[in-house]
C-alpha positions in Angstrom: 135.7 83.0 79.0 135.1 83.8 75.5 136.0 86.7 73.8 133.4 89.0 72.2 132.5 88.6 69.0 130.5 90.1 66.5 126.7 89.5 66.1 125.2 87.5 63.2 122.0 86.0 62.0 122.5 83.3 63.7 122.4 84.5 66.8 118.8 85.0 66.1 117.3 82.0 67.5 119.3 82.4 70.8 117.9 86.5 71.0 114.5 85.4 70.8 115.1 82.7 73.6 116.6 85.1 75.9 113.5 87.8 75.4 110.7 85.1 76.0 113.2 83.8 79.2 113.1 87.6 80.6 109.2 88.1 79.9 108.3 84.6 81.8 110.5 86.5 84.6 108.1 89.9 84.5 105.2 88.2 83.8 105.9 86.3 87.3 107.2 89.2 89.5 104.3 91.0 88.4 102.1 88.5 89.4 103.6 87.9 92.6 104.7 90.9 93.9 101.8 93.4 92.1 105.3 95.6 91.1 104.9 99.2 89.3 105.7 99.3 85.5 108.4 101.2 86.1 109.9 98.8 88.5 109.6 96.2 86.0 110.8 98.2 83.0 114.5 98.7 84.9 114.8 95.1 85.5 113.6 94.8 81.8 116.2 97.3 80.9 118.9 95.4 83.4 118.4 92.2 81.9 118.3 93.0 78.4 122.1 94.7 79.1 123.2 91.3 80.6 121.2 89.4 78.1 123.2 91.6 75.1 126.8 91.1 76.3 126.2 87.0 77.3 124.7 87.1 73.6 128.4 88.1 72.3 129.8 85.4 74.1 127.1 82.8 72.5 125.5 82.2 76.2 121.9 82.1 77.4 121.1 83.9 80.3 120.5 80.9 82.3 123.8 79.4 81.4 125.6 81.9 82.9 127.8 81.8 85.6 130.0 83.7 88.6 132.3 84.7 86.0 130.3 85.9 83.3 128.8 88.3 85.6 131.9 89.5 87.3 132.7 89.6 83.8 129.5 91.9 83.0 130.0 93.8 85.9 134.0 94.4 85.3 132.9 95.7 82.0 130.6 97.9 83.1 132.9 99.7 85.6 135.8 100.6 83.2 132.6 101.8 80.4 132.7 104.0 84.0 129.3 102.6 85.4 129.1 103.8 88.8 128.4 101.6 92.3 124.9 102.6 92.3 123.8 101.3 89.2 126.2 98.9 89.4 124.5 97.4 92.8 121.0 98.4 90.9 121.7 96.0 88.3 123.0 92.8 90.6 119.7 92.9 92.9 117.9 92.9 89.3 120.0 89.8 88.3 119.5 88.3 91.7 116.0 88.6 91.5 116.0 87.0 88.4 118.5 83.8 89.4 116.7 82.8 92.0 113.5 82.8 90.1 114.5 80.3 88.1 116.3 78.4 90.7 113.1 78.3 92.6 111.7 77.1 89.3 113.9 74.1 89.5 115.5 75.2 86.3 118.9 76.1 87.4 120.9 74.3 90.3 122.8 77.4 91.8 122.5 81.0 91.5 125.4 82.3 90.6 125.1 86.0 92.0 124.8 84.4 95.6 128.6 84.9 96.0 128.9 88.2 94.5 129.4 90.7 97.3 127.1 93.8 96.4 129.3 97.4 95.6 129.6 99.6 98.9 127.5 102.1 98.4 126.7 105.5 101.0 123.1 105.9 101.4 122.7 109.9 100.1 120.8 112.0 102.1 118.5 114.3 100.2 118.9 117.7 99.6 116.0 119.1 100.8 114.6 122.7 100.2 113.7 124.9 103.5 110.2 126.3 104.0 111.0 129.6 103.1 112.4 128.1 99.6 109.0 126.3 99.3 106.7 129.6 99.5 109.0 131.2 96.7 108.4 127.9 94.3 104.5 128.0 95.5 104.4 131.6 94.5 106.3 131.5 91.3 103.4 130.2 88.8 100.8 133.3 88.0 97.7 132.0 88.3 96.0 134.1 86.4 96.9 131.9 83.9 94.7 128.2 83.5 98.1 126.3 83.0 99.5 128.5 85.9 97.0 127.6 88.3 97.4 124.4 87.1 101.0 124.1 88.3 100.6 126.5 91.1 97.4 123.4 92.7 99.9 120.5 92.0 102.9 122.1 93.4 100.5 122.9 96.6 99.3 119.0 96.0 102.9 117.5 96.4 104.2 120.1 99.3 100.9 119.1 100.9 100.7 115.1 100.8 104.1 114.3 99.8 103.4 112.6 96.3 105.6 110.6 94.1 105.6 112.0 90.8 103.8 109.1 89.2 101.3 109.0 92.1 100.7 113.1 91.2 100.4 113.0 87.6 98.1 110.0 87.3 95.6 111.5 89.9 92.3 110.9 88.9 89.2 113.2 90.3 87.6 110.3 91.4 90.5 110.0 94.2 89.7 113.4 95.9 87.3 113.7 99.1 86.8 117.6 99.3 84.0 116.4 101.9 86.5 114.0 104.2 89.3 116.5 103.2 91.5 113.0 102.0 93.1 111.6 98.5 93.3 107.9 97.9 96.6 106.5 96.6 97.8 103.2 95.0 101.5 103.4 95.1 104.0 100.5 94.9 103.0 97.1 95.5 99.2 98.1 95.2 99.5 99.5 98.8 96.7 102.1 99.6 96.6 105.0 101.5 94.6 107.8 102.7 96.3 111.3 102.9 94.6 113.6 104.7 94.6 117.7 102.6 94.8 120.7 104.4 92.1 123.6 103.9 95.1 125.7 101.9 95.7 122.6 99.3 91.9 122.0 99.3 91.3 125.5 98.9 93.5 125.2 95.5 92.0 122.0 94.3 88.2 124.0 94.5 90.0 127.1 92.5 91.7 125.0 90.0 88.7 122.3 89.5 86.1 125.4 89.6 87.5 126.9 86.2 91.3 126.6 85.1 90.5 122.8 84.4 87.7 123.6 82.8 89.4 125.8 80.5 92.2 123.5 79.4 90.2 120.6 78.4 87.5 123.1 76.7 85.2 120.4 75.6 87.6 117.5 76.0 86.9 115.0 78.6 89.3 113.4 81.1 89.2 112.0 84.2 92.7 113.0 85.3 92.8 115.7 87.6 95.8 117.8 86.1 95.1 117.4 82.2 97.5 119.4 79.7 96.5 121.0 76.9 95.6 118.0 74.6 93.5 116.8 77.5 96.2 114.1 78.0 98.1 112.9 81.1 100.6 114.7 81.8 104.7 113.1 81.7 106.7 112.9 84.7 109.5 114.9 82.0 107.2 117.5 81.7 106.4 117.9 85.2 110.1 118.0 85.9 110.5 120.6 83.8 107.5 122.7 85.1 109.9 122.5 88.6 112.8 123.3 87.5 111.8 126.5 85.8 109.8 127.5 89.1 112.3 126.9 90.7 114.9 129.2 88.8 111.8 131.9 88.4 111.7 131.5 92.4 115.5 131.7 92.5 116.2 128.7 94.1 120.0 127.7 92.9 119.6 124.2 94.1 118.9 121.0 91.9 115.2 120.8 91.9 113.0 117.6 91.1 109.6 116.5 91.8 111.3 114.5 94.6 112.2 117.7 96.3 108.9 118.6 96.9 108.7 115.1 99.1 111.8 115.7 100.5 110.9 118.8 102.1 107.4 117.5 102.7 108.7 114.5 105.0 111.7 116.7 106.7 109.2 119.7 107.7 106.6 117.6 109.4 110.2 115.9 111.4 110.8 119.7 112.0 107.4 120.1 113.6 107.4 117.3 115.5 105.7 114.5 113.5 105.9 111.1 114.5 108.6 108.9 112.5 106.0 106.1 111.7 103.2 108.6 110.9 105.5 110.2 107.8 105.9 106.5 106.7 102.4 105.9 106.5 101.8 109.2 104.6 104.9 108.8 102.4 103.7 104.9 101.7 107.1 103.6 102.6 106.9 99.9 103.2 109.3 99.5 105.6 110.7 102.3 107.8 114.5 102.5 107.6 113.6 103.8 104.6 112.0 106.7 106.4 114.8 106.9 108.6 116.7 108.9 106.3 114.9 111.5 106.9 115.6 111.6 110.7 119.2 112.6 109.5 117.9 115.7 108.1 116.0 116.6 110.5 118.7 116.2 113.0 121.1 118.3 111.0 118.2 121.1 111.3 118.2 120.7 114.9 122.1 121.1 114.9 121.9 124.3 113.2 119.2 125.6 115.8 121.2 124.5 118.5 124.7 126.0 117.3 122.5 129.8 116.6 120.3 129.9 119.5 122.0 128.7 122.2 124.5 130.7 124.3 127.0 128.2 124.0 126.3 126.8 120.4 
């Protein structure tokens, strides 16, 4: 293989080929599979890394081969790239190789004998329900911006949310009559998620004046505007967690995710049925949901072992 070398002008021509070769890629996966745009901007971001280090070696992406990408991949792990991301970027490149092979512009596809890296599914830490009425309780709503945060935490606890399903919520998706939110999540699926009188109960509040008085004569359609009567980030939100979570005094990592987490593993705890949290979390397939059975089973454990006489 090639050694590296450094990059010139005239590696110009064969840049510019590359980033047209990876935007006929997106341009088709979108169209085909309907995926999010921040589905498409990892494998963007995946690509581009391959495309960089083949561009050092004066290769295209389609002319490379098994090695190259072992190469890539070798590279990676002693920059100290972990499995995860490692096994992230291969299902990008895979995606991508058989594109093209489907295209009938490449005979073989040269990830199809690259084993993927072992890695253990993690379960997620979730927060118990007595950690979850401390975070609820943290925000002062007296405060327009605290009620704010106060309704959307009570939002994600109560449907189960992704972040990006949360923060672009538009008023236009709420039943208060039905008592349901519409969601588009990945893939363009949609789903109904029924709200219970205590999250409906915040939505009225918040709608009724707090949102009123952040936007002051701005108009927006998003439900949870900030102060510039903007959508608000998923950084931002992240950050509004994490510091009700340390004002709650919850030592453990909190993320929006959390919120889900605990979500999906309380309704287990109650009794919910496994397919019935998949519908409601909008997994596509349910060993994905399955995880949380795990938790829930750990939860029973600890029951079990203080409860019963001979725990």
């Amino acid at each position: 293989m090639p050694s590296a070398k450094p990059l010139n002008s005239d590696d110009s021509a064969l840049a510019e080929a590359q980033e047209r070769t990876i935007d006929r890629f997106l341009d088709a996966v979108w169209m085909e599979r309907g995926l999010s745009a921040n589905t498409l901007a990892a494998y963007r971001a995946d690509l581009n890394a391959l495309s960089r280090w083949l561009l050092e070696r004066d290769l295209g992406l389609l002319d490379a081969g098994r090695e190259h990408l072992l190469g890539f991949v070798a590279a990676r792990a002693e920059a100290g790239a972990r499995p995860r991301s490692t096994a992230r970027q291969l299902s990008s490149f895979r995606r991508f190789f058989r594109y093209f092979v489907r295209e009938g512009e490449i005979q073989d596809d040269p990830t199809a004998r690259i084993e993927m890296p072992k890695v253990g599914r993690a379960l997620p830490e979730t927060i118990t329900e007595e950690e979850v009425e401390s975070l609820l309780k943290a925000p002062d709503v007296k405060d327009a911006l605290g009620l704010r945060d106060r309704t959307m935490l009570e939002l994600l606890y109560a449907t189960g949310l992704r972040v990006t399903e949360l923060i672009n919520l538009t008023q236009s998706q709420i039943n208060l009559n039905q008592g349901v939110i519409r969601i588009i999540g990945k893939g363009d699926r949609e789903r109904l998620i029924p709200l219970g009188e205590e999250c409906q109960s915040w939505i009225r509040k918040f709608c009724a004046g707090a949102r009123l008085d952040i936007l002051m004569d701005r108009q927006t359609d998003y439900l949870f505007p900030t102060r510039r009567g903007n959508r608000m980030t998923r950084q931002a939100f992240w950050h509004i967690i994490k510091r009700y979570g340390a004002k709650a005094g919850i030592s453990k990592k909190l993320s929006p995710h959390s919120l889900r987490h605990a979500f999906a593993t309380h309704l287990l705890n109650h009794g919910a049925d496994l397919r019935v949290v998949q519908m409601l979390l909008g997994h596509s397939d349910l060993s994905t949901t399955q995880i949380y059975t795990h938790v829930a089973r750990e939860r029973l454990k600890d029951i079990h072992g203080t409860h019963h006489p001979r725990g």
